[in-house]
C-alpha positions, 0 to 999 in steps of 0.5 A: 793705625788710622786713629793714631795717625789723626792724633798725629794730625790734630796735635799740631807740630810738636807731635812730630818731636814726641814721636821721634823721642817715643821711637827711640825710647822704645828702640833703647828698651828693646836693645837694652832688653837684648844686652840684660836678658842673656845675662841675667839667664847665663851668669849664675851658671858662668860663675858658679863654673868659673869658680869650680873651677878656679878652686882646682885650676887657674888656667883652666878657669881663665879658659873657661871664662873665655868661651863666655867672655861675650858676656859682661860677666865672662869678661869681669872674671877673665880680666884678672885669670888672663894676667901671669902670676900677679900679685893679690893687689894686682889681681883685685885691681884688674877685676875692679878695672873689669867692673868699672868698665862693664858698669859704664856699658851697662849705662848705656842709654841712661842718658838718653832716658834722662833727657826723654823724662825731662823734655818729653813734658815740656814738650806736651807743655809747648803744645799746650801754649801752642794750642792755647794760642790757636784757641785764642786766635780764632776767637772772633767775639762778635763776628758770623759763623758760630759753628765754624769758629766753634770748630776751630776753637775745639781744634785749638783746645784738642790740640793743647790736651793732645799734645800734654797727654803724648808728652805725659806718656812718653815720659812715663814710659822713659821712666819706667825703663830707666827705673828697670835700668837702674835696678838692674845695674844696682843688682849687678854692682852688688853681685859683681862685688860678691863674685869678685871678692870670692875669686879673689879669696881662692886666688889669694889662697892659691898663692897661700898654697904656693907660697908655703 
């Protein structure tokens, strides 16, 4: 902890900035972490009910995918079972309504990743130009005390390196969870569309049924 925060020290004031942006990266991972995990554990055994039961009865499906509606994916199956009799057309609308809106929840913090792989470099780059600066200010060519010009030299050059490496990493870091990210939302795009045009098929041959 101690050396952690004497890295803080010697890298000048655009340390302070990297901070802020790693705390809140790792605070996005973290939350996204809550929102994906219990999804990605309890979906396959929500739909696989759901549509058990949706190929019997509607109703009771719509029931079952209320009790998981804290889900994303509860809440994309329940979107098109809560409407009364609608038509095929209506019924895919309502689930393609449902998605788009889940997929923009899923995004959340994209954004903020972007942002944080973009500005986290040019930040140890500042620190950079701000320790160089410093370097070069206390350059005194000519003048007494070697030792303590040599020091403040060092200073300046540790601040530059400091202040690149924590900007490095913290982009680094952003990336990795925004890739994560991405690939999940990728995934579940993909597994939204099959579920739903499955839904869709025995709704559509419920009202064949119906119909004849």
């Amino acid at each position: 902890m101690t050396r952690l925060y004497d890295l803080l020290l010697q890298g000048g004031f655009v340390m302070y900035p990297l901070l802020l942006l790693s705390i809140f990266t790792i605070a996005c991972a973290l939350e996204r972490g809550w929102f994906w995990i219990p999804l990605l554990r309890q979906e396959d055994q929500i739909v696989q009910e759901v549509l058990a039961v949706a190929r019997v009865d509607l109703e009771k499906a719509e029931a079952v995918a209320k009790r998981t509606q804290h889900l994303p994916i509860g809440r994309f199956l329940l979107a098109p079972l809560a409407l009364k009799k609608p038509s095929p057309e209506t019924f895919r609308l309502a689930m393609e309504a449902a998605g788009d809106k889940e997929f923009a929840r899923m995004r959340k913090g994209d954004k903020f990743l972007e942002t944080v792989v973009a500005v986290a470099p040019l930040l140890g780059l500042l620190g950079t130009v701000t320790g160089l600066i410093t370097t070069f200010n206390n350059l005194q060519i000519g003048s007494g005390g070697i030792t303590e010009e040599a020091s403040k030299v060092a200073a300046g050059i540790g601040e530059a390196l400091i202040t690149t490496a924590t900007g490095m990493v913290v982009a680094i870091v952003a990336l990795l969870v925004f890739r994560v990210l991405a690939t999940l939302q990728a995934r579940q795009m993909e597994y939204f569309a099959e579920v739903g045009s499955e839904l869709e098929l025995i709704y559509r041959q419920g009202c064949e049924v119906e119909g004849g």
